[in-house]
C-alpha positions as CSV (number, residue, x, y, z in Angstrom):
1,X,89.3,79.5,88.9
2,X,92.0,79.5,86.3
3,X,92.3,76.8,83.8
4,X,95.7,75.8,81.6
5,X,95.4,74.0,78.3
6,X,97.1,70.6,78.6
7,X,99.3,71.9,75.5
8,X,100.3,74.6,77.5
9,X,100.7,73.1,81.1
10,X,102.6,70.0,80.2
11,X,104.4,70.4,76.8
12,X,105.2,74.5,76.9
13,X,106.0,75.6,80.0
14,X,108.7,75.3,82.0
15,X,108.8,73.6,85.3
16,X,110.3,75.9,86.9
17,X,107.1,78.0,86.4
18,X,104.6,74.9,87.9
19,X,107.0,74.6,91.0
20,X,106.9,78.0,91.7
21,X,103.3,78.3,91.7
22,X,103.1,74.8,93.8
23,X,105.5,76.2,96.7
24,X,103.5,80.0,96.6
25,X,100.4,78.1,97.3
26,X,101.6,75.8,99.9
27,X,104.1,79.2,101.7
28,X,100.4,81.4,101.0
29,X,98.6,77.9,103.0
30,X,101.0,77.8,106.3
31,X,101.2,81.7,106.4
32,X,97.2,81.1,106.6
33,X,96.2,83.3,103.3
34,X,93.4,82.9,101.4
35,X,94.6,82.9,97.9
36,X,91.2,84.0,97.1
37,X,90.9,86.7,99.3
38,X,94.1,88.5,98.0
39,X,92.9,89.2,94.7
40,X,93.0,92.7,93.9
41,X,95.5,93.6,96.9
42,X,98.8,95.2,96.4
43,X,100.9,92.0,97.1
44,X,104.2,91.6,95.8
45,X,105.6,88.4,93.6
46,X,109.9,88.1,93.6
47,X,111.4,85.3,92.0
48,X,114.9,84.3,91.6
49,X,115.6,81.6,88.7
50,X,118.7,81.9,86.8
51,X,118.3,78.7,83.8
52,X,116.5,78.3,81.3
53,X,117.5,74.5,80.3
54,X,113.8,73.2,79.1
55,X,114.2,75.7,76.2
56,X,117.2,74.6,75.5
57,X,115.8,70.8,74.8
58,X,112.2,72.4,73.5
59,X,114.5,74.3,70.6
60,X,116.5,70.8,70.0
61,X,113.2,68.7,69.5
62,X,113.1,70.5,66.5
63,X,108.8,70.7,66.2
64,X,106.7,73.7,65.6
65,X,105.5,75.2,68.7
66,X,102.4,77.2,69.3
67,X,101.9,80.6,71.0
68,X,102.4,79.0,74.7
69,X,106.7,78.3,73.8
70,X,107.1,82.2,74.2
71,X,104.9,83.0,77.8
72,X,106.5,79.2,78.8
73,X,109.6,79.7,78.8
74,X,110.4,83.5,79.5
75,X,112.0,83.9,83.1
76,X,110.0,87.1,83.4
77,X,106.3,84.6,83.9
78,X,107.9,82.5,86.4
79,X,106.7,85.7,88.6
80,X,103.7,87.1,86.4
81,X,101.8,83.6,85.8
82,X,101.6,83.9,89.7
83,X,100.5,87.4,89.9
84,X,97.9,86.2,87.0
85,X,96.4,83.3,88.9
86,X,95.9,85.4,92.1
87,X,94.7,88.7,90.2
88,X,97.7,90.1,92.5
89,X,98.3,93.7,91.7
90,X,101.7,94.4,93.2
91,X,105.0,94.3,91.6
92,X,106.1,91.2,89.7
93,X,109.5,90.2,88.4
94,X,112.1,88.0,87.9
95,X,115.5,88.2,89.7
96,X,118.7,86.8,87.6
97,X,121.3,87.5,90.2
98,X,123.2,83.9,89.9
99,X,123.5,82.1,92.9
100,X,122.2,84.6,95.1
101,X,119.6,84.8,92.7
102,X,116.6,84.1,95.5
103,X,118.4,86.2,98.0
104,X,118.2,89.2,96.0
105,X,114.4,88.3,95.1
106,X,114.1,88.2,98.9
107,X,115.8,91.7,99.2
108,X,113.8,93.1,96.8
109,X,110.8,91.7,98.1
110,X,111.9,93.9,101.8
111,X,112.6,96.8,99.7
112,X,109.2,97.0,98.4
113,X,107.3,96.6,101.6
114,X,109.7,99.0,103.5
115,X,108.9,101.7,100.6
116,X,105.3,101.2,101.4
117,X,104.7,99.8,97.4
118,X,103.6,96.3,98.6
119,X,101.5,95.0,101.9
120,X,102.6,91.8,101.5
121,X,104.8,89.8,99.3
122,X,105.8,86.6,97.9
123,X,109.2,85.8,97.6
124,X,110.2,82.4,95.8
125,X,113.3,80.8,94.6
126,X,113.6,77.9,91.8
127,X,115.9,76.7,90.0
128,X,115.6,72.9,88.0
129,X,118.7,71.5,86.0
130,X,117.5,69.5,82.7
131,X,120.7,69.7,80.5
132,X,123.9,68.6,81.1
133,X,125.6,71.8,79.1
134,X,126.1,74.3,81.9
135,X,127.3,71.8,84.5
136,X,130.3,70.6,81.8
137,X,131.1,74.0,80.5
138,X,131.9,74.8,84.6
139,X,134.1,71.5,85.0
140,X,135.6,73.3,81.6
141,X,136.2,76.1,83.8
142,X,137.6,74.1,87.0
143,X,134.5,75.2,89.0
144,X,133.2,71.4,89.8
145,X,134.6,69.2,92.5
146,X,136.0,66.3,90.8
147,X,134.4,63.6,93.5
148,X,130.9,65.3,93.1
149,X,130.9,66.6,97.3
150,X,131.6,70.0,98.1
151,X,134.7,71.1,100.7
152,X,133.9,74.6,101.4
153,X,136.6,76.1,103.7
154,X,138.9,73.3,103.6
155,X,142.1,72.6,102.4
156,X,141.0,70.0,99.5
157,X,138.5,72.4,98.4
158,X,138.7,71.8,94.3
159,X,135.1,73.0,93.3
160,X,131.5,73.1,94.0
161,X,128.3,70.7,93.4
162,X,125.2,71.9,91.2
163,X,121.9,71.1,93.1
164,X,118.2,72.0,92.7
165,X,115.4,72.9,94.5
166,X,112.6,75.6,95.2
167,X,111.0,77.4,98.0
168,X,109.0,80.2,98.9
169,X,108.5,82.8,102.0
170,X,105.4,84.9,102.8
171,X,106.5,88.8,103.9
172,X,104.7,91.0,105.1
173,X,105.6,94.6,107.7
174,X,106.2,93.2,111.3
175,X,103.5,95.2,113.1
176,X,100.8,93.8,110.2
177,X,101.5,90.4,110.8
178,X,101.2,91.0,114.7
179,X,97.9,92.5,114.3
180,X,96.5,89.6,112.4
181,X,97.9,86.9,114.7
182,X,100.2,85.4,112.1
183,X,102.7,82.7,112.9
184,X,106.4,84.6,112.6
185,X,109.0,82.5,112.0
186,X,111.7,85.4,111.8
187,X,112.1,89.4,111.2
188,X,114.5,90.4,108.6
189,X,115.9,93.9,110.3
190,X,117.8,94.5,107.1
191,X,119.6,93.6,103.9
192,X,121.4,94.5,101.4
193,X,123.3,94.5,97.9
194,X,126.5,95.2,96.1
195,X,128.7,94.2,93.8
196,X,132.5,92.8,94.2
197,X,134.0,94.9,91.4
198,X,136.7,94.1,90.2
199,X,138.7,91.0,91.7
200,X,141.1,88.6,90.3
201,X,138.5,87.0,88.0
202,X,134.6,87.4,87.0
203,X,133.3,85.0,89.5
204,X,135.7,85.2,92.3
205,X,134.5,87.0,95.5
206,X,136.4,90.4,96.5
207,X,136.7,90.5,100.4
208,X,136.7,93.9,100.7
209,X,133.5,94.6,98.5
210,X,131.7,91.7,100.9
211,X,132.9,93.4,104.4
212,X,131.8,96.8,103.2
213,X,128.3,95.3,102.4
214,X,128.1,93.8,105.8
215,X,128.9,97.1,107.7
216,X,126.4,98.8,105.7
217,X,123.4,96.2,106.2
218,X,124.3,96.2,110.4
219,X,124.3,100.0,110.4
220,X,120.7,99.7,108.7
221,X,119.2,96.7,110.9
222,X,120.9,98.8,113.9
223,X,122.7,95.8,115.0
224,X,126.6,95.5,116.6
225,X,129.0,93.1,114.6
226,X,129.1,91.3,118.2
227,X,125.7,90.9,118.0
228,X,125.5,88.5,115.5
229,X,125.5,85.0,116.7
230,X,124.9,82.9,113.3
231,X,126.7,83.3,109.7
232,X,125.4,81.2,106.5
233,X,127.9,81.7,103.8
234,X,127.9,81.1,100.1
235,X,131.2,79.2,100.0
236,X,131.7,77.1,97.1
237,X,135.6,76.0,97.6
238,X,136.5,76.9,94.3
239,X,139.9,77.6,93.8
240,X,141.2,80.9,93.6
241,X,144.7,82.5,93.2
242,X,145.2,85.5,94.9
């Protein structure tokens, strides 16, 4: 059993850090894992968290901190507090990939089980706004809808809504979770990454760097473009000029 000072549970860290360990546990409970029982393994921990906003108000407070400010607050932990807990001995790290952020985490996480480096991995996502500073340095920037709804693909599109949230998935290889009898919920054939390049600004997509990704993750997963029968998107309806 590992035990947390009060000091450093509830003034120090980040809650970004509590949630994720609260939503490993509860993903670890319905994939029917004994926490206990993976000590020692080779299990993987990706997370994807991009802020950092209770630093931000733990440096204005303006009062001496202790040694738990530095481990409470680096992204990095997020991922190794986890790893700590569970005495897991796979990779552990931190994604910062922006919105995509727990994506990537989650394409890592495949990455490592495909190259035979993990047996099983967690993959978690978090992300927890506590200052106002980011969300008016993007309405700065022309990035927020201006009645607080998003209007993704539509002609009154102006801007996108900041939200919250985390979540966690258990992966493991197909044929191992099979042979134990574990409850599948879906089988990632493939995935990828890339980068737009160079587009008409630093944050606007590049349609021709997204299609090229797209080929190259169906001719991994083996899978015909007229295959696919369901698209999620990461459309924010932020203005662009082309």
């Amino acid at each position: 059993r590992i035990e947390f000072s009060g000091r450093e549970f509830a003034l120090a860290m980040d809650p970004q850090q509590r949630l994720v360990l609260e939503v490993a546990w509860e993903a670890l409970e319905d994939a029917c894992q004994i926490p206990g029982r993976l000590a020692g393994t080779r299990t993987g921990v990706f997370v994807g968290l991009s802020s950092f906003d209770y630093y931000e108000l733990l440096m204005a407070d303006g009062r001496d901190f202790d040694a738990y400010l530095g481990t409470g607050n680096t992204n990095c932990v997020a991922a190794n507090r986890l790893s700590y807990v569970l005495d897991l001995k796979g990779p552990s790290l931190a994604v910062d990939a922006a919105c995509s952020s727990s994506l990537v985490a989650v394409h890592l996480a495949c990455q490592s089980l495909w190259n035979g480096e993990s047996d099983l991995c967690v993959a978690a996502g978090v992300h927890v706004m506590l200052s106002p500073r980011i969300t008016m340095s993007f309405i700065k920037a022309g990035m927020m809808a201006a009645d607080g709804r998003c209007k993704t693909f539509d002609a009154r599109a102006d801007g996108y809504v900041r939200s919250e949230g985390a979540g966690a998935l258990i992966l493991k290889p197909q044929s191992s979770a099979l042979a134990d009898g574990n409850r599948i919920y879906a089988v990632i054939r493939g995935s990828g990454t890339n980068h737009n390049g160079r587009s008409n600004g630093l944050t606007a997509p590049n349609p021709r760097a997204q299609e090229s990704l797209l080929r190259q993750v169906w001719r991994q997963a083996d899978v015909l473009p007229g295959q696919v029968q369901y698209v999620e998107t990461h459309g924010t309806g932020t203005r662009a000029n082309s």
